[in-house]
Each structure stands twice: as C-alpha cells, then as structure tokens.
N, C-alpha and C positions, 0 to 999 in steps of 0.2 A: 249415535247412541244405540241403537241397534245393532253395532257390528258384534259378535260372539269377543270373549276375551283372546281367544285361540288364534281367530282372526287379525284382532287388534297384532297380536304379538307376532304373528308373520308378517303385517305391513312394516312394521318397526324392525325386524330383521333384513327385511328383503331393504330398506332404508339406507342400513349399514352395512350392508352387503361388502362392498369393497374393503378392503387391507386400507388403504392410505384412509378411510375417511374413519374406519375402527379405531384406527390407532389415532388420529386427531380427536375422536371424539372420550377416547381414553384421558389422552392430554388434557383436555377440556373439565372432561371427572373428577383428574387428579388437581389440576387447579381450583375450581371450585371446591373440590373440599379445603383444601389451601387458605383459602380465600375465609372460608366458614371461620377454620379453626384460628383464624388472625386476626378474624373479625371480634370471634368471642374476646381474644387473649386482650386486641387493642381495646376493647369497649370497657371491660374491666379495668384497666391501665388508665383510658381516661377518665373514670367515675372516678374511681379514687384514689388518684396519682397527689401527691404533696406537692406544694410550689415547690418554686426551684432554688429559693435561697434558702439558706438553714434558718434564719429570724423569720421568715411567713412561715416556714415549716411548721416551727415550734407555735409561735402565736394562731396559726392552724390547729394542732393539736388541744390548744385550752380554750376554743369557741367551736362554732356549728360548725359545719361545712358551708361552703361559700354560695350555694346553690339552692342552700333553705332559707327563708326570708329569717330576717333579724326582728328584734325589736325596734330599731330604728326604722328598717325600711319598711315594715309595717304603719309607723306612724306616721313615716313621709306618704305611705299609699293611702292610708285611711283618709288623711288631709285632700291629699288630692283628688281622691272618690268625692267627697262632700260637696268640694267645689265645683268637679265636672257633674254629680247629678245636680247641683244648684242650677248651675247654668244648662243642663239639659232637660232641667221642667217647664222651662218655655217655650221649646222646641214643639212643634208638629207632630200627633203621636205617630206618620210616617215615617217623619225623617228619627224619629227616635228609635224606629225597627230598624232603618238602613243604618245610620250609624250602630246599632249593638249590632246588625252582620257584621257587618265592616269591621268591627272590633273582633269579635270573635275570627274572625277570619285571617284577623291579623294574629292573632294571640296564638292560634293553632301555626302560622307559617312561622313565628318568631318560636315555637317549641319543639318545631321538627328541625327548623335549622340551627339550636342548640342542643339536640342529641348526639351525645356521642356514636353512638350506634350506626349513626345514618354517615357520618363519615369517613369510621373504619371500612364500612361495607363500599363506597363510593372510592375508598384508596383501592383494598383490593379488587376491586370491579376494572379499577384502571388500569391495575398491572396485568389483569388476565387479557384486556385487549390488548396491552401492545404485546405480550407472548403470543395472542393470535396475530396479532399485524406482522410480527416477527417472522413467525413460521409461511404466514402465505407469503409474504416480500422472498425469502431464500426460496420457496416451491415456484416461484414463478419468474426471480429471477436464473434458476437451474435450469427452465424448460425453455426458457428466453435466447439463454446465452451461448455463443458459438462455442462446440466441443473445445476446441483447446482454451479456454476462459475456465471453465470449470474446476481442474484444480485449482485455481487459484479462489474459489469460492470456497472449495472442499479441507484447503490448508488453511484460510480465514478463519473457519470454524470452529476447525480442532484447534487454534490458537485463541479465538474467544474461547471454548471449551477449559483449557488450562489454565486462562487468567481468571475467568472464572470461579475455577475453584483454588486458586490464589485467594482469589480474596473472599471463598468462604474459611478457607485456612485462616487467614489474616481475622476474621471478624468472631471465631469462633473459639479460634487457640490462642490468637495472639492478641490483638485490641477488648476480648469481650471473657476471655480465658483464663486458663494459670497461666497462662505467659506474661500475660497481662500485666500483673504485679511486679514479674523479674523483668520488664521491661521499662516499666514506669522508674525500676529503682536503679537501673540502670545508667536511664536517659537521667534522673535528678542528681546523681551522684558525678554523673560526668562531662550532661551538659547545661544543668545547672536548670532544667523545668522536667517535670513528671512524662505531662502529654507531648514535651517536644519528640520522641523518639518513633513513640507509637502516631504521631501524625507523620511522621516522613516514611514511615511505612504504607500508610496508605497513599501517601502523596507516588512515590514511587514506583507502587503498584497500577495507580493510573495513568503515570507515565509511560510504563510500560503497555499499558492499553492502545494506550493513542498512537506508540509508537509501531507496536507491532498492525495494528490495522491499517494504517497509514502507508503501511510497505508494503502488505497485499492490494490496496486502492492502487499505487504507483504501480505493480507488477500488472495487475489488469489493464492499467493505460497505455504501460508501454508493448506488451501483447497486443492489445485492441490496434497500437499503431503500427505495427508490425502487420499484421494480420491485414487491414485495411490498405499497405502499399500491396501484398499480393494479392489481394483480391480484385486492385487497381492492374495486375499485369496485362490481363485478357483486354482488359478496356483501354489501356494503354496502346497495346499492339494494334488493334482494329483501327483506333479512331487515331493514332499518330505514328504509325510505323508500319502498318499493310497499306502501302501508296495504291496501288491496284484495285482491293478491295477485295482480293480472291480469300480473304479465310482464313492466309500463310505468310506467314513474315520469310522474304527470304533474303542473305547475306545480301545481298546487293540492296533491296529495300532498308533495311539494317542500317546499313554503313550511310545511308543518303541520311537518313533522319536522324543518326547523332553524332554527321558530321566528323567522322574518323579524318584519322592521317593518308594523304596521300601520297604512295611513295614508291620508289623501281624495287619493285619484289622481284621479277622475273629478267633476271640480269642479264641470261644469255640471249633472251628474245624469243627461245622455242616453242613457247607459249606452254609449257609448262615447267609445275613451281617443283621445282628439286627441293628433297629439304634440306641441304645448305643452304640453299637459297632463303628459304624459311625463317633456319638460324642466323642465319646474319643479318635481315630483316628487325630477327627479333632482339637483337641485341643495339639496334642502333637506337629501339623504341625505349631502350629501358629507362624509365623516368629516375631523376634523381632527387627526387623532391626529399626533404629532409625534414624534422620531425613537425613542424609547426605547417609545413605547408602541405603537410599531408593530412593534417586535420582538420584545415582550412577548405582542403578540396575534396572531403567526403564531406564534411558539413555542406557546402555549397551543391551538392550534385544534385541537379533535378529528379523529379518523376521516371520522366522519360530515360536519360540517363541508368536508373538504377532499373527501370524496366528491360534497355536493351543488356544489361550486365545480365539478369537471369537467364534471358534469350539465348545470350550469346553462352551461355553455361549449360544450358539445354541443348543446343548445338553440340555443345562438346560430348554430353552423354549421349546423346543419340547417334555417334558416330561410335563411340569407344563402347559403347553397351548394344550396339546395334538394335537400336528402340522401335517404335514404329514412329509416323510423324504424330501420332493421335497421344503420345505424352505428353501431361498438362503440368506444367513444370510447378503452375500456380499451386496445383494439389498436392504436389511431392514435397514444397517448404512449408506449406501449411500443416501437413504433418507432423514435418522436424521441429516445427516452431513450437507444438503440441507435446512432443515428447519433451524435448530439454525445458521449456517451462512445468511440466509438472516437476520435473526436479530441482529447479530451480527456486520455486515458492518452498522447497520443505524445509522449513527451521526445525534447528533442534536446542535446547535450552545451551547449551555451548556457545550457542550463539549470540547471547547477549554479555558473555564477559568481553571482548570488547571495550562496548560501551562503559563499563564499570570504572576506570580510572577516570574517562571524561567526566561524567556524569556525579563522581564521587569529589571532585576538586570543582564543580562550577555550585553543586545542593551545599559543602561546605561553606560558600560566600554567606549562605543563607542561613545555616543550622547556628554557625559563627554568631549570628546576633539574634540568636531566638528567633528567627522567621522558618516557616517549612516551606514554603512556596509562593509561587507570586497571588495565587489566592489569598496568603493570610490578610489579617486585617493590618497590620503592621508590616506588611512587603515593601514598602518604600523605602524602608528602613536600609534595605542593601541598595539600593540605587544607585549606582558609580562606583563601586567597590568591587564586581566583576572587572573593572577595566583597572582599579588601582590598586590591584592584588596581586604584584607580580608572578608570586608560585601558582595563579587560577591563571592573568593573560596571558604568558608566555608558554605554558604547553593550549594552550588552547587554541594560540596558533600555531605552533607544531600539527597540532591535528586535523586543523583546517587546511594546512599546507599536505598534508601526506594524503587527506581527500581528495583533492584537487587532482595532486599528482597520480594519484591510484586512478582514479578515475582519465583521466588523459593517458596512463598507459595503455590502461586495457581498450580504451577507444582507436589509439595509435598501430596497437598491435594485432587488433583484429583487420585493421585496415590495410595496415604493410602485407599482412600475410596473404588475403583477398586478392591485393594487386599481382602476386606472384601466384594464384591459381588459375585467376583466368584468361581465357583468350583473348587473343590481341586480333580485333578485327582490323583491316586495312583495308586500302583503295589500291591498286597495283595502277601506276603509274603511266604502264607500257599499253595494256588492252581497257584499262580502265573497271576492270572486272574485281571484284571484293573480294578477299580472302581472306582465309579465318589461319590464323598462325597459332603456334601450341604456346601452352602455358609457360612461363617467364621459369618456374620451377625446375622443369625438363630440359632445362640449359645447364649444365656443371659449372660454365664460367658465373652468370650469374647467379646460381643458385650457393656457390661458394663463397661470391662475396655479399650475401643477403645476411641479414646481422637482425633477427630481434629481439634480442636480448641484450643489449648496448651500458657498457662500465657496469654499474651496480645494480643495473637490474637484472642481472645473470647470477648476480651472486644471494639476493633476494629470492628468485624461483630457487634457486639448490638447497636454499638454509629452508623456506617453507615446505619446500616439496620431498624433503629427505634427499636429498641430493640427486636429482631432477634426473637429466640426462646420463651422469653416470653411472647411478643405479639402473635406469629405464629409458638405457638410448635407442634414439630411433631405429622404426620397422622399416622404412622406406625413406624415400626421397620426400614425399609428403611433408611427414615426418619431422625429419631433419631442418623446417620452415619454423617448426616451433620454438627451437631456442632452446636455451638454458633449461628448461620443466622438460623436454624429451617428449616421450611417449604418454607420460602423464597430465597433457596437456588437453585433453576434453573435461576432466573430469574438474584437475584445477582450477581452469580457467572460468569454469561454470558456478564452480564455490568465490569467485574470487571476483566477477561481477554481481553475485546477491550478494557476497557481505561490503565491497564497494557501495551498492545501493542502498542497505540498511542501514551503513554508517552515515551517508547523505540523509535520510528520514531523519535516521535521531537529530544529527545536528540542525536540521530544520524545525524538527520540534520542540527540541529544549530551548533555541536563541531565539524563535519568534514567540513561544507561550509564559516564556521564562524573565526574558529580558528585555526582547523590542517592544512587546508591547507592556510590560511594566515602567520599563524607561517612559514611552508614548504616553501613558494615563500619566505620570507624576507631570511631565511638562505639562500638558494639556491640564488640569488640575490644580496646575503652580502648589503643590503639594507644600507643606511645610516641612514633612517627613522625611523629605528626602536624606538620606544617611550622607552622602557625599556628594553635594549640589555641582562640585567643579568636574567633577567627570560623571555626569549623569552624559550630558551632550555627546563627547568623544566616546562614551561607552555604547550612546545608541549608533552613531555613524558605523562604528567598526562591527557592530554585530550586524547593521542590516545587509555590509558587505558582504559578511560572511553568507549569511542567510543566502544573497545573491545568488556566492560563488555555489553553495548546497545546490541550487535550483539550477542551475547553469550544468552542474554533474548530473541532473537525473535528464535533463535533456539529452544529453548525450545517449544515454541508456537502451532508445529504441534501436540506433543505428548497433551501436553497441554489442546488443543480442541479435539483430538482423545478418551482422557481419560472423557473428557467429557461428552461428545455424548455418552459414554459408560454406564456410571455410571446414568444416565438420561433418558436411552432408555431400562436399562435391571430390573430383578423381578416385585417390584413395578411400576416402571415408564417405564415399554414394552407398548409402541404406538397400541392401539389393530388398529387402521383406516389405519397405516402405514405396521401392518403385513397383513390388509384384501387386502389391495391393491399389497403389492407383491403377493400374492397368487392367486389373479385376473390375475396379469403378467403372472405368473407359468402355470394359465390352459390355459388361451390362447395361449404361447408359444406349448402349449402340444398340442391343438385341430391345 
C-alpha cells in the first residue's frame, strides 16, 4: 500500500514484459470483454425470453411473468407459513434461530442458483478457459514436438482456422441470415421440411471437421512411425549389427547379421571382383517376386532388416559422394522425412471434391426420409437402406475397391522401385569376404525389363499427370524407374499418397460415425424404428469390412512414405544442401 503509483505501474510492466505473454494477456482482454458483453446480451435473453411453444407464449403474454408470485402461490405459501410457524412455537427458542439460519441460508443459495446472470457468466467463464487450455495445449505441444512434426501441427491449424470460419459463415449468413430464409424455402419446396436443408449444412460442416483433423492426427502417426524406425537406426547397429563392438558396422559384420546370400562372385579366383563379375552376380540375384509377394515381403521385414537396407544405402553414398565415415545416414532421412511431410500435410480446398460424390450418394440415404444424420432423433429411420439402395451400395463399392487398390499401388511401387535402387550386399563364396554389388538399376538388361507401371496403371499416371512420360521423360536412368509419370514422379507421387490417405480418413469416418455405429445402437436397443430391419445385419457386416479394409490402407502408409523418402533422396535424387548440412551438425558436434 505504500508503493508510489509510478512504481506500481513499472512492476506491472516489467510483469508483461515479454511479447508472448502481452499478446496472451491481450487475448485474455479481448475474451473477457467477450465474455462481459454475452453475459449482458444472455442475462437479458433469459429474464425475459417467452416459452417456447406459441400457446405458453400467448397465455404468458395475458398473466404475470412466471417468476412473480401469483395469487395462488401466495395462498398455498400463506397456508404453509401458518402451519410451519404452528408447528415451530414449540420448538426451543434455539433451535428456532438454527432453523431460521438454516432457512435463510437456504433461500439465499436457492436465489443465486436461480439467476440468470450467474449462469451466462459461468458459460462464458467456461469458454474462456478452454481458449486458454487451447492455446497452452498448441504452445506446449510446439516446444514438445520433434522439428519435422511441426508442420503438421501448423497445417492442423490453418485447417481448424478455415472450418472455423465456415461455420461462422454458416451461422451468420446462412442458418442465423438472409440466407437463411432462401434456404429454408428451398429445402421445403424440394425436400419437403424447412430446417431439413439448413441442418445438413451444419451436419456437413462437422463432417468435414472430423474429417479434416483426423488426417492431420494419421499424418503425425505415421511421421512419428517413421521418425521412430530412424531414430531406431543407430540403436540398431550398435546392439545388433556392430559384432565387435568398435563403433563401425562394417560389410562383413553387415552381411553376418542379415544373413545375405552366399554365392561365387569372384569367378576367376584372383581375388579380385572385376565388374563383370559384379554384373553377373547381380543379375542371377534378381528376385522375381511378383506383385502380391512383394508386398508380402516389405510388410514382413524386420527392424533389423530395414536398418541394414539404410546402412547398406550409406555405404553406397559414402563411396559415390566420397563422404567421410562420421555421416549419420539416421540424420540425412530425418531430414527428407521433414521436408516431403511438410508438403505433404498441405490441403487446399480442391481437395475435398473428391469426396463430394461419395458423401453426396451415402447423406442422400438420409436426406431421402427426412433424417440429416445419424444424430437425428429419427436416424434409425435409414437403418438397412444404405445396403438396399442399389445406386448408394454399388458405387460405394467401387470406391472402396479403388482405395484399396490405390492404396496397394502406391505401396507396391514405392517397393519395386526401392528394390532396384539398392545395393545388393553378398558373401563371395570363394574367400568368403562380403561385397557390396551396385544397384539392380545400373544394369540395362534389368533395368529394361523392370516395368512399374503394368496395363492400366500406365495409362492412369499419363491421363492424371498430363501425359506423364511423354511430355516429361526421363532425365537419367533413375529416372526412367518411374514408369509411366516420368520425370514428374516426386511431386505426383507425393499428391497421390495424401489424397490416397484422405480418401482412407473420410471413408472411415463416414461408415463408422454414419452407419456401424447407428446400425450397432438400433440392434443393441432392438429399436422399433428401424426403417429396413432385413438389412439392418448385412448392412453392418459389409460396412465393418469396409471400415477394416480403410484401416488396413493407413497401415500401409508408414512404410509407404518411408519407401519414399527413400527412393527420392538416394543415387540420383541424394540432397547434396541436406547432406552439407548434416555434415555441418557432424563438425560442430566434434569441435
């Protein structure tokens, strides 16, 4: 109480000193006045709001307000005053003080917990904490999360940000606006109720919520899984592939611990590997596996396995780039992994057309009988009629088949083309000594008959890619691995596994919030409602399938983008800016 005012106002400045904690306490400002001015607006609203049917309204209008005592309730209270002081002048003049506290006491909490006032200020009180709970959760999951996670947190954002103001669009112009009325008269004229139209707008609008977050969640998990097999590499090598213990995984420790081929590389005996030698070698390794068992055997590879594949890919750069040994291969894809996910999370509204024809033939099941979602109160109503609709089931599986299938390309193809980039370690036969043989690509014979673009999915990349190869044939032998898309095969390929992804989200989120679990509550409920009881059952087996096969594609997704990253960062397409910079890390860790 003593401090000067001058004083007071520099402890209070020197407080908020900082940028991040002015601008919080800005926010803070701007909310609470928020909060003020909605407290006034709600307190007003419920003092004297009208019931909600039009006969209380009016029969409201020709007596008191409901909050002033009647004549009646005055003589039912007068009565009962009489009889409780009757019976409280026998009482103790004690206990006749505690009970009038006690009453009073009561009468005061039973008139605060009927203010309107105290309520509106307890709503907005609520919403200002969770905008604070909000902002620290993002501040602390930012400082939390590893560098390449980030954009995907920073793309979350600005996608909450834009639905966001969707749906102050929606509540302001459209549901609460002039739209509002050409909307109502629209939906009554054509689907036969007012608010049917304007409820599928917001129902939609929250679809698109769930759906767009949902795919930033999956894009951080399957990063995080990614990220967490390189961070596994170092630990890998030490504790199952440095036999010795010295520090250095070398070709020979290599090939013992993932068990390579043993085989006569050095034909003439001279004890050195000519490369004919090399090439013939590498031509007797070439594996023939074909498309199912190729995805068979990247699904199955272990740990260890995919640890010696980057090894063995480090090897190749450290000979072809003449590296030093002190490159940390684990850093150079952590990197890659970094760059192609931040471009890989960024949607742009193009994006959900798409989904518009699914999504517009399965909400019709609904719109069809007056329902807007499986919310309504009347959603049982479609129950079985998603499966006995033939124009909704039969492209529905179409769509679910061309997921499936998109999704096992793009798995298939990052894989085939992997196996023709890297080194083929071996056991030489003759001296028993390991050698590293060149990439499967650097052969003409095999690189000629290496196909990944096979019938109609050649003619698929040239119609999406503007005619792929032709327009944009390949720069190299690289290159020329890619198929049908050409030279335009980073960029495609990278659009073509996030909207494969996106398309897996939505159809997981529309057939489990839409229909498995509306199906699920009517049986479990024995529901009466049920619109079509005979295919309520076959409608939930085939969508939990499907749901399944959805979850079954996003697994795929880690290796997916791992094989990636791979195929994109190694011989031709090695980052020289990405390995100057780990190597920058390397000496400075050293000095």
């Amino acid at each position: 109480h003593n401090l000067t005012f001058s004083y007071q106002f520099q402890l209070f400045l020197d407080l908020f000193r900082t940028k991040k904690m002015m601008r919080r306490s800005y926010r803070f400002m701007a909310a609470a006045a928020v909060c003020s001015l909605a407290a006034t607006k709600l307190t007003a609203v419920c003092a004297f709001a009208p019931p909600s049917s039009s006969a209380s309204f009016l029969s409201s209008k020709q007596s008191a307000p409901q909050w002033l005592p009647t004549a009646a309730t005055m003589t039912t209270t007068t009565g009962s005053k009489s009889s409780s002081i009757h019976q409280l002048s026998m009482l103790p003049s004690s206990t006749l003080q505690l009970a009038a506290t006690e009453e009073s006491a009561n009468s005061l909490i039973y008139t605060i917990l009927h203010t309107p006032t105290l309520w509106s200020i307890l709503a907005m009180t609520s919403i200002v904490a969770l905008l604070v709970l909000w902002e620290e959760t993002i501040h602390n999951i930012r400082s939390s999360t590893p560098k390449a996670i980030v954009p995907v947190i920073d793309s979350m954002l600005a996608e909450v940000g834009g639905l966001g103001f969707i749906g102050l669009f929606l509540s302001t112009v459209v549901t609460g606006g002039p739209l509002g009325q050409i909307i109502g008269r629209l939906s009554e004229d054509y689907l036969g109720d007012e608010e049917l139209l304007l409820e599928a707008f917001e129902f939609l609008h929250t679809f698109f919520f769930e759906v767009g977050i949902l795919f930033f969640v999956v894009a951080g998990v399957c990063v995080g899984a990614v990220l967490e097999e390189v961070n596994k590499l170092s630990e890998i090598s030490e504790l199952a592939l440095d036999a010795d213990g010295d520090g250095e995984v070398t070709l020979d420790e290599l090939a013992e611990a993932l068990d390579v081929s043993c085989m006569i590389v050095d034909t003439d005996g001279d004890g050195i590997l000519s490369e004919e030698e090399k090439i013939d070698a590498l031509k007797s390794t070439a594996s023939n596996y074909n498309f199912i068992q190729a995805i068979i055997a990247e699904r199955s590879m272990s740990e260890v396995d995919r640890a010696g594949e980057c090894l063995v890919a480090r090897e190749r750069i450290l000979g072809k780039y003449s590296l030093p040994q002190e490159f940390e291969i684990d850093a150079y894809f952590g990197k890659i992994f970094g760059e192609n996910l931040e471009e890989s999370v960024e949607l742009s509204p193009i994006t959900w057309l798409p989904l518009i024809p699914l999504i517009a033939l399965e909400n019709s099941v609904d719109l069809s009988r007056d329902v807007v979602s499986a919310s309504s109160s009347n959603a049982f109503e479609s129950c079985g009629y998603f499966f006995a609709t033939p124009w909704v089931f039969y492209p529905t599986i179409f769509f679910q088949a061309l997921s499936l299938t998109w999704a096992l390309f793009n798995f298939w193809k990052m894989t085939s083309i992997k196996k023709m980039l890297l080194p083929t370690l071996v056991t030489d036969g003759v001296n028993g000594e390991a050698a590293l043989l060149p990439p499967r690509y650097t052969i003409d014979e095999i690189r000629n008959n290496f196909n990944s673009s096979p019938s109609i999915f050649a003619w698929g990349e040239q119609f999406f890619t503007g005619g792929g190869a032709k327009t944009s044939p390949p720069r190299n032998e690289h290159e020329e691995l890619f198929g049908a898309v050409g030279a335009k095969f980073e960029g495609v390929y990278r659009d073509s596994m996030r909207f494969s992804t996106w398309l897996c989200v939505a159809l997981i989120v529309y057939s489990t919030t839409q229909i498995v679990f509306r199906d699920m509550a009517a049986l479990y409920l024995h529901s009466a409602n049920v619109g079509n009881p005979e295919g309520l059952v076959p409608e939930l087996i085939v969508w939990i399938i499907f749901t399944a096969s959805a979850v079954f594609q996003l697994s795929l997704a880690p290796t997916t983008f791992l094989n990636y990253c791979f195929v994109t960062s190694v011989e031709e397409y090695v980052k020289n800016d990405i390995v100057d910079e780990v190597m920058r890390e390397v000496e400075l860790c050293e000095t």
